[in-house]
C-alpha positions in Angstrom: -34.4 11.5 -31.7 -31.8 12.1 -34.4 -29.8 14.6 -31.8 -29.8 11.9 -28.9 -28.7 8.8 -31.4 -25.7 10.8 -32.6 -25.1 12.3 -28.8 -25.1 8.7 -27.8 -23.0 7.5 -30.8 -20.3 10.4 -29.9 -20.4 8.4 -26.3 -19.8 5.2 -27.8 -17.3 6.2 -30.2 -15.3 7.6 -27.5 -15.2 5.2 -24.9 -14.3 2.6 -27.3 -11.5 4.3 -28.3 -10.6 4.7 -25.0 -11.0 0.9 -24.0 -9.3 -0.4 -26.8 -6.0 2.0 -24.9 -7.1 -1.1 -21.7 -4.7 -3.5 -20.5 -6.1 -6.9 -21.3 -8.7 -5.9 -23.9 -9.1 -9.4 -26.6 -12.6 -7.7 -28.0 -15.3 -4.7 -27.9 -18.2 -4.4 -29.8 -21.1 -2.2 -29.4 -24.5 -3.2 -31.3 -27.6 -1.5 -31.7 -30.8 -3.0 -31.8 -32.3 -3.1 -34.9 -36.0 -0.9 -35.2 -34.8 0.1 -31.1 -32.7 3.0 -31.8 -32.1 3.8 -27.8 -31.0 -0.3 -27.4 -27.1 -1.1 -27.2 -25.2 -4.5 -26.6 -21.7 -4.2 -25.6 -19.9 -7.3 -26.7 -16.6 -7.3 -24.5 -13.7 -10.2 -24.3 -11.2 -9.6 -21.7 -7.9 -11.6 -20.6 -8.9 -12.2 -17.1 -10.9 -11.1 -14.9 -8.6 -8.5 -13.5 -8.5 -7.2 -16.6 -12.1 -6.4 -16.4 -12.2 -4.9 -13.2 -9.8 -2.3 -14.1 -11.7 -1.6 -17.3 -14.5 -1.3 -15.3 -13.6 0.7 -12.8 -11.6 2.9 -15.2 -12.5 7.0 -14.7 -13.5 6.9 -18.4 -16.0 3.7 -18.5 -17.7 4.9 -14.8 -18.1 8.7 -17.0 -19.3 7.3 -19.9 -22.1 4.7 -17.9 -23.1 8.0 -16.4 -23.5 9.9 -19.2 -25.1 7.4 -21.7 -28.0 6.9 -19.5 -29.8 9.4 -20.9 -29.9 8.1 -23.8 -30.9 4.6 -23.3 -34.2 2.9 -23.2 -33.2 1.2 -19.6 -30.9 1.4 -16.8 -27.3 0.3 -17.7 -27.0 -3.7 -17.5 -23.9 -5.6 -17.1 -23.5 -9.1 -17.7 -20.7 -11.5 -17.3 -20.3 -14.6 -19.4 -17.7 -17.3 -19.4 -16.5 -19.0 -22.6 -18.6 -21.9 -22.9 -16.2 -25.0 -23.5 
């Protein structure tokens, strides 16, 4: 497991260096669950929702869901949240 937690970290590391290059980026996080070394939560605040989109459908975020797959304990999940007011 050591190999696939750094292989995944070198993932991480690189796509948030790449989104924090994103138009529109406020925040981006990444947590890992403690005692669940192949469970991430990507915490991400964006300007607007086109803002998202792009980042979403950038080439380096779709490569990067592809490739840290494999290294996850279940399929990629997105979620999107509104600040609560």
């Amino acid at each position: 497991m050591p190999q696939a937690e750094e292989n995944s970290w070198r993932l991480f590391r690189a796509e948030t260096a790449a989104t924090k290059r994103d138009a529109g980026l406020v925040s981006y996080v990444v947590l890992q669950g403690i005692g669940s070394a192949n469970h991430f939560t990507i915490v991400e605040t964006w300007h607007d929702a086109k803002a998202y989109e792009m980042h979403v459908g950038s080439e380096h975020t779709v490569r990067f869901r592809d490739e840290i797959q494999l290294f996850l304990g279940s399929p990629f999940d997105s979620r999107v949240h509104y600040q609560f007011r």
